[in-house]
C-alpha positions as CSV (number, residue, x, y, z in Angstrom):
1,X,106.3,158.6,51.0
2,X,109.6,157.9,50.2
3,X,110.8,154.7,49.1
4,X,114.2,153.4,50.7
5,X,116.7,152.3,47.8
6,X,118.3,149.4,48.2
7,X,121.9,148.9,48.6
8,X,124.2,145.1,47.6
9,X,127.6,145.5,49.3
10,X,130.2,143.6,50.8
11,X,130.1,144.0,55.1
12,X,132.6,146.0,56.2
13,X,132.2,145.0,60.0
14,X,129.9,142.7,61.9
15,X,127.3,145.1,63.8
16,X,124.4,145.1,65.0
17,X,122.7,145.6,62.3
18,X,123.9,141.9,60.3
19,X,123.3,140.3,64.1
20,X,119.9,141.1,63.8
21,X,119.6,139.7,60.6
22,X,121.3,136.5,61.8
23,X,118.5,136.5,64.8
24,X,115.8,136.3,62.0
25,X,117.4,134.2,59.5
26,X,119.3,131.3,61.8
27,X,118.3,132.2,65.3
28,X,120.2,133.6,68.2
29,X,122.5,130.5,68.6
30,X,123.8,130.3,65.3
31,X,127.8,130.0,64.4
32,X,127.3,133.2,62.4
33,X,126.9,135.2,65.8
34,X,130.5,133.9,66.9
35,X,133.0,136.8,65.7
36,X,135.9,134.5,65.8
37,X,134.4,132.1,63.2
38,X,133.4,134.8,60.9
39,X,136.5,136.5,60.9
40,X,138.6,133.6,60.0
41,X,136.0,131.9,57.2
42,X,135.2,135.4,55.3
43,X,138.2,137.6,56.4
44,X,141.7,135.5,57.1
45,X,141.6,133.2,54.1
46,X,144.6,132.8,53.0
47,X,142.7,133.0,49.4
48,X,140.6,136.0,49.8
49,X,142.7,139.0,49.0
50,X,139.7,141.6,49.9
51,X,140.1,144.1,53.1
52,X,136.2,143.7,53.6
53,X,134.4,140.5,54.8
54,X,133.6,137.8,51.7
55,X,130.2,138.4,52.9
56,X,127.2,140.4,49.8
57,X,124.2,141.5,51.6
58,X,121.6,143.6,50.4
59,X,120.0,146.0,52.6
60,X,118.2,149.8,53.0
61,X,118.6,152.2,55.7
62,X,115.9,149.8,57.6
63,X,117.5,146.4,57.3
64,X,119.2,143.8,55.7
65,X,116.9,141.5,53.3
66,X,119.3,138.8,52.1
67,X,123.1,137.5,52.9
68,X,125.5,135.8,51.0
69,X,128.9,134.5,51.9
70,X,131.5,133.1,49.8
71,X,134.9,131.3,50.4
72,X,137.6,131.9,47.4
73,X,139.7,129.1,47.3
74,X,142.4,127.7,44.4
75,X,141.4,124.7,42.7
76,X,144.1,122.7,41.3
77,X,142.6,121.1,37.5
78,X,144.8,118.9,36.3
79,X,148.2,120.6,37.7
80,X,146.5,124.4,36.6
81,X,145.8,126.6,39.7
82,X,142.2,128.0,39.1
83,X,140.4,130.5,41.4
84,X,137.0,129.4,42.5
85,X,134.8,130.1,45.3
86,X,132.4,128.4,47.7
87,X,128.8,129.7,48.3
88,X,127.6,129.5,51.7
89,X,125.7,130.9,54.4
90,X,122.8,131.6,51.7
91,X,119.5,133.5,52.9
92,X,116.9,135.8,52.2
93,X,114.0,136.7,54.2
94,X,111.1,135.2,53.5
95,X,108.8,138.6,53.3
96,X,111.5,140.1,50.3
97,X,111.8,136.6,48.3
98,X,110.8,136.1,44.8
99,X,112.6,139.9,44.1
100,X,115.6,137.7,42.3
101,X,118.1,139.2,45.5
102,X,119.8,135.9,45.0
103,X,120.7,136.4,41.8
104,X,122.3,139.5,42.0
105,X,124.2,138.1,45.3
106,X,125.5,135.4,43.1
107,X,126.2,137.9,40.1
108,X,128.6,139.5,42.4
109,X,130.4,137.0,44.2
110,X,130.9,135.1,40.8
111,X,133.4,138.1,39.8
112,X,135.9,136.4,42.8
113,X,136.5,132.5,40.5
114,X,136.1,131.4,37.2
115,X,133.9,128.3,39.2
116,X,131.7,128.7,42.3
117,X,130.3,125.8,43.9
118,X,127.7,124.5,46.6
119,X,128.3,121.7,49.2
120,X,124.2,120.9,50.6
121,X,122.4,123.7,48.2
122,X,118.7,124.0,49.1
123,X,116.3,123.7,45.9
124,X,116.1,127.5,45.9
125,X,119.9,127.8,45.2
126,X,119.6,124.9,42.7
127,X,117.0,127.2,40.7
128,X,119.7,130.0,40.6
129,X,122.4,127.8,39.3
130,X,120.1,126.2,37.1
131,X,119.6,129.7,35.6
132,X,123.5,130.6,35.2
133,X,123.8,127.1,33.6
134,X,125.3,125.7,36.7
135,X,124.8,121.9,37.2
136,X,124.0,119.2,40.1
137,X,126.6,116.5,39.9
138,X,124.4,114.6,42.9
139,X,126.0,113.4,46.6
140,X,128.7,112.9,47.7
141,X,129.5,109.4,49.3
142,X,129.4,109.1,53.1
143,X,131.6,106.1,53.8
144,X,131.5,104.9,57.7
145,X,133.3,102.4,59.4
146,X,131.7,100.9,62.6
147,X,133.6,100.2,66.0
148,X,130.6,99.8,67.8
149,X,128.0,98.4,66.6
150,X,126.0,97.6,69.9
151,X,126.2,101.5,71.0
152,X,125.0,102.5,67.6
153,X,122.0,99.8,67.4
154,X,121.1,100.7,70.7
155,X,120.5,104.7,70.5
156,X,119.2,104.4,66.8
157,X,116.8,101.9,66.9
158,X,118.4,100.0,64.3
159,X,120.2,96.8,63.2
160,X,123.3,97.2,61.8
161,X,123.8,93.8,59.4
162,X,127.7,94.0,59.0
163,X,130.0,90.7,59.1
164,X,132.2,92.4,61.6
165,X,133.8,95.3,63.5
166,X,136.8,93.7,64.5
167,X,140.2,95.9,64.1
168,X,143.4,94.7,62.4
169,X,146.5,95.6,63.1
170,X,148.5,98.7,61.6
171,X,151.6,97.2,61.1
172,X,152.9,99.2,58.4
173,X,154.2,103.1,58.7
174,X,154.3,105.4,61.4
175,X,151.3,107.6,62.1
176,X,151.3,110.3,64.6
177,X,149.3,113.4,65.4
178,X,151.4,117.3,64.3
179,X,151.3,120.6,65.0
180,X,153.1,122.3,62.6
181,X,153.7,120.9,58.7
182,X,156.2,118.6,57.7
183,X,158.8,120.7,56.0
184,X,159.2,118.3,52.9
185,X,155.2,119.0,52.4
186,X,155.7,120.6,49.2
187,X,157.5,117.8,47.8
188,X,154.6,115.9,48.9
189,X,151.6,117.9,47.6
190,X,153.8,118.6,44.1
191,X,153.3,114.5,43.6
192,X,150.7,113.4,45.2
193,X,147.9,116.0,43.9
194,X,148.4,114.2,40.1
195,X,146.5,111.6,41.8
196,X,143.1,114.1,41.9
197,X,141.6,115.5,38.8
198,X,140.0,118.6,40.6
199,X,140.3,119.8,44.2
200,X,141.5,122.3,46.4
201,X,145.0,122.8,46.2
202,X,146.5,122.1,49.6
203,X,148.8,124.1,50.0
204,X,150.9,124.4,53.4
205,X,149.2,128.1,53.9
206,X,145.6,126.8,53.3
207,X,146.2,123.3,55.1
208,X,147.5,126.0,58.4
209,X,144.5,128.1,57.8
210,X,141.9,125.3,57.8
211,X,143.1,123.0,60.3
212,X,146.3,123.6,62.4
213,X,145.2,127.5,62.8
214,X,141.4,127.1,63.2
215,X,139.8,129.4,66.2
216,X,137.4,126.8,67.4
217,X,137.9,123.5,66.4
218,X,140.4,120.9,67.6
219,X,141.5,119.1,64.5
220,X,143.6,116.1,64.7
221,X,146.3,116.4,61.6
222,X,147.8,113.3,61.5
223,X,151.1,112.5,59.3
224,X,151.6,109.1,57.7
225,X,155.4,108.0,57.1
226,X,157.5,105.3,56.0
227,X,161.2,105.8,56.7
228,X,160.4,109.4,58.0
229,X,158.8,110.0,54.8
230,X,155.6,111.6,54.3
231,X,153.5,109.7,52.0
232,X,150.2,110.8,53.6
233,X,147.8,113.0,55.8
234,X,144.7,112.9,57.8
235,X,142.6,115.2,59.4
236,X,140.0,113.9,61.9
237,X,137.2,115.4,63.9
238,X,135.8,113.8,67.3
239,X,132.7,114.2,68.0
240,X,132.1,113.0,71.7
241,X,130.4,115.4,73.5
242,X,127.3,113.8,74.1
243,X,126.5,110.6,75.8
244,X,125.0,108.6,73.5
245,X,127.0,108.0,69.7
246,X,130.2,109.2,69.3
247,X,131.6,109.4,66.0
248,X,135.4,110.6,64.1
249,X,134.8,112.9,61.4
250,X,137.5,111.8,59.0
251,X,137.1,115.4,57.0
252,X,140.1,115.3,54.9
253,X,142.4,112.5,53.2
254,X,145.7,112.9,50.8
255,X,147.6,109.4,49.8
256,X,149.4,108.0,48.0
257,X,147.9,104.9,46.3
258,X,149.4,101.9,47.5
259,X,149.3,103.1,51.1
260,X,145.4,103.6,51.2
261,X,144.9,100.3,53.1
262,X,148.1,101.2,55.5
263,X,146.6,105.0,56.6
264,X,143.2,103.7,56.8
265,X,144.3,100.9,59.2
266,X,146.0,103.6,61.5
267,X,143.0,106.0,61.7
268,X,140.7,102.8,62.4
269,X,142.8,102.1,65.4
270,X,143.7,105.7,66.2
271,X,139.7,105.9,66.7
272,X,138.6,102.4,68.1
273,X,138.0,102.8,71.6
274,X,137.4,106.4,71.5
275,X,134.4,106.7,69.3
276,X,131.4,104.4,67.7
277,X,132.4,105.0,64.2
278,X,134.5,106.2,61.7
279,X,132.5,108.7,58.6
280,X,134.1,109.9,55.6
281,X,132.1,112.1,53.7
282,X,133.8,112.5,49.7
283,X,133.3,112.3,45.9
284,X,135.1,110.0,43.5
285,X,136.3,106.5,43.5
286,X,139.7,107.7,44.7
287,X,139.6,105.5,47.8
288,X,137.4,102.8,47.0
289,X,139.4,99.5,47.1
290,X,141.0,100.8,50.1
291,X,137.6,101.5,52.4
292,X,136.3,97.8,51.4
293,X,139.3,96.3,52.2
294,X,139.3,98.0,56.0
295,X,135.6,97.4,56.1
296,X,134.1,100.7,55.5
297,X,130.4,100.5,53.9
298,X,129.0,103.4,51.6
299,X,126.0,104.4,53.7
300,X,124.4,106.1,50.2
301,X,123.7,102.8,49.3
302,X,122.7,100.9,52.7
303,X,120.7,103.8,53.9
304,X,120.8,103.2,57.4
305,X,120.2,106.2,60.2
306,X,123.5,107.1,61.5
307,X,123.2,110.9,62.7
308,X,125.3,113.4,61.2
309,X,124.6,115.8,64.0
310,X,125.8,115.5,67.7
311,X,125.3,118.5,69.6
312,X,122.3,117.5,70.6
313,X,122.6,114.5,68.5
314,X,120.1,113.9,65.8
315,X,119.4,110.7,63.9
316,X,116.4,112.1,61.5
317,X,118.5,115.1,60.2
318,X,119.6,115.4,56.9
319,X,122.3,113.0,55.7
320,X,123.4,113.8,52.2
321,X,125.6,116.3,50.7
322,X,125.0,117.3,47.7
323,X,127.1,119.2,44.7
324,X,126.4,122.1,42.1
325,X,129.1,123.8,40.1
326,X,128.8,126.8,37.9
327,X,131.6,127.7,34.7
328,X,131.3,131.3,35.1
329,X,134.3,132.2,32.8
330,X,133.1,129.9,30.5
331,X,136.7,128.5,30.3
332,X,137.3,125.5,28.6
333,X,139.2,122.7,30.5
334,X,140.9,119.3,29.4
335,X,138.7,117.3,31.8
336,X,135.0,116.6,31.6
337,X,133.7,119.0,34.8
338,X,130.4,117.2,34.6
339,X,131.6,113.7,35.6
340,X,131.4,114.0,39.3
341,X,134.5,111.4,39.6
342,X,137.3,113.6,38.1
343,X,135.7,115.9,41.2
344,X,137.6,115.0,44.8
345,X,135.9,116.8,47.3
346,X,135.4,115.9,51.1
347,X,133.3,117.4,54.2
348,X,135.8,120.0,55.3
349,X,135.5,121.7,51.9
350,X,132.7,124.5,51.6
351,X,131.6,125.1,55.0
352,X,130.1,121.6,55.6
353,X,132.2,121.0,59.0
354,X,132.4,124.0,60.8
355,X,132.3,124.7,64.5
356,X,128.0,123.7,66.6
């Protein structure tokens, strides 16, 4: 009998083939099985200067036994552009684990950055990166701001013991929804991004490709100003589908400091009325002082059930996000990569808000 080789390669086009792997490993509803998604996370990145999909599988002439995907992006480390990528969409079936397929996933897609990284790892990709030497920095913070509390208490069966969920005013600045990037945005970022040790550098072709171009979702960019001046962004996801909570994702933030109260006023009253709260997934103390002074909580440490998921809406699923890094160019850098609060990192980074 002859035994069929197997083969690790990067997928050249989505056929049947990976769909029924997709069946197996996430079921036949999954965001995998919609071709527009794919081809914009692991083809059209405006990071990801392959012709193939960012997507390793390894397979024989029968079937495919494991998947990974990965999204290169550009970190920006202390003003230094350095190429990382983002491991996602992790799986191998359960009949061919234990054969170390992971690994040698991993081994290849590390070739793409000098860092890869994890947003909500399982414990089986902890192991792996605990055996390149990667490291878990822990969770990221999940800040919320209610707007209505009732609603909230009502569908979750809990009490919410806040002093209040009354709005104040924004007074200061002009905030308003765009479409296309303010043309001084380079200016901006060039400034601003002193303000955050380590993140994804922004720039106006990734900010297009992530938000203002995305296939499926409906992103709400919205521009901060003073005198016509940008002096911040942003980005908000409404989740109000269903009929029970309704929340606004607030996936990404850029700001300067001393405005951080002024922009966080305007997306509290951008959202009052239209949702039940406000979350803000993100590492760092970069916004601290700013989210207690407009009444946002740090649900990490009050623990209460307030679903992440709304389509169906769930309030036992999963909260947390956490983070694992891995140096694989061994590159020194002038910053301590282990303290998770050089790190600023929110929920549309990795795949962590993507498309039900």
């Amino acid at each position: 009998m002859k035994i069929m080789e197997d083969k690790i390669t990067l997928v050249t086009e989505i056929n049947e083939k990976i769909n029924t792997f997709y069946d197996k490993a996430y079921g036949e509803k999954h965001i995998l099985h919609n071709l527009k998604h794919t081809k914009w996370q692991f083809r059209d990145n405006p990071y990801y200067k392959g012709t193939n999909f960012s997507l390793v599988i390894i397979e024989d002439n029968k079937e495919i036994k494991a998947h990974l995907g990965f999204i290169p992006i550009e970190l920006n480390i202390l003003d230094n552009s350095v190429l990382a990528i983002w491991h996602v969409s992790f799986y191998t079936l359960e009949k061919f684990r234990g054969r170390k397929l992971g690994t040698k996933m991993i081994q290849i897609s590390n070739t793409y950055g000098e860092l890869s990284m994890v947003l909500s790892g399982s414990e089986g990709t902890k192991k792996i990166y605990t055996n390149i030497d990667g490291k878990d920095l822990g969770l990221l913070n999940r800040h919320i701001r209610i707007l209505n509390k009732g609603n909230i208490e009502k569908y979750g069966n809990i009490k919410i013991d806040i002093k209040n969920d009354s709005i104040k005013p924004a007074k200061v600045g002009k905030f308003e929804r765009i479409q296309k990037i303010n043309s001084k945005y380079e200016q901006f970022w060039e400034k601003i991004k002193k303000r955050y040790p380590i993140t994804v550098n922004r720039t106006k072709e990734y900010l297009k490709w992530r938000y203002l171009e995305h296939p499926i979702i409906d992103y709400h960019f919205m521009e901060f100003l003073m005198n016509n001046e940008l002096k911040g962004f942003a980005v908000i996801r409404f989740e109000d589908n269903n009929k029970e909570v309704k929340a606004a994702r607030m996936v990404d933030l850029i700001c300067e400091k001393i405005h951080d109260v002024d922009i966080l006023n305007h997306i509290i009253s951008y959202c009052n009325k239209k949702v039940d709260f406000i979350d803000f997934f993100c590492t760092g103390n970069f916004y601290e002082k700013g989210l207690k002074h407009t009444d946002f909580f740090n649900n990490n440490v009050k623990g209460l059930k307030i679903p992440t998921v709304f389509n169906p809406i769930d309030f036992n699923r999963r909260q947390d996000i956490n983070f694992f890094y891995s140096n694989n160019s061994k590159n020194q850098y002038d910053i301590d990569l282990n303290n998770m609060n050089n790190w600023y990192l929110v929920k549309s980074d990795s795949d962590q808000d993507r498309a039900n």
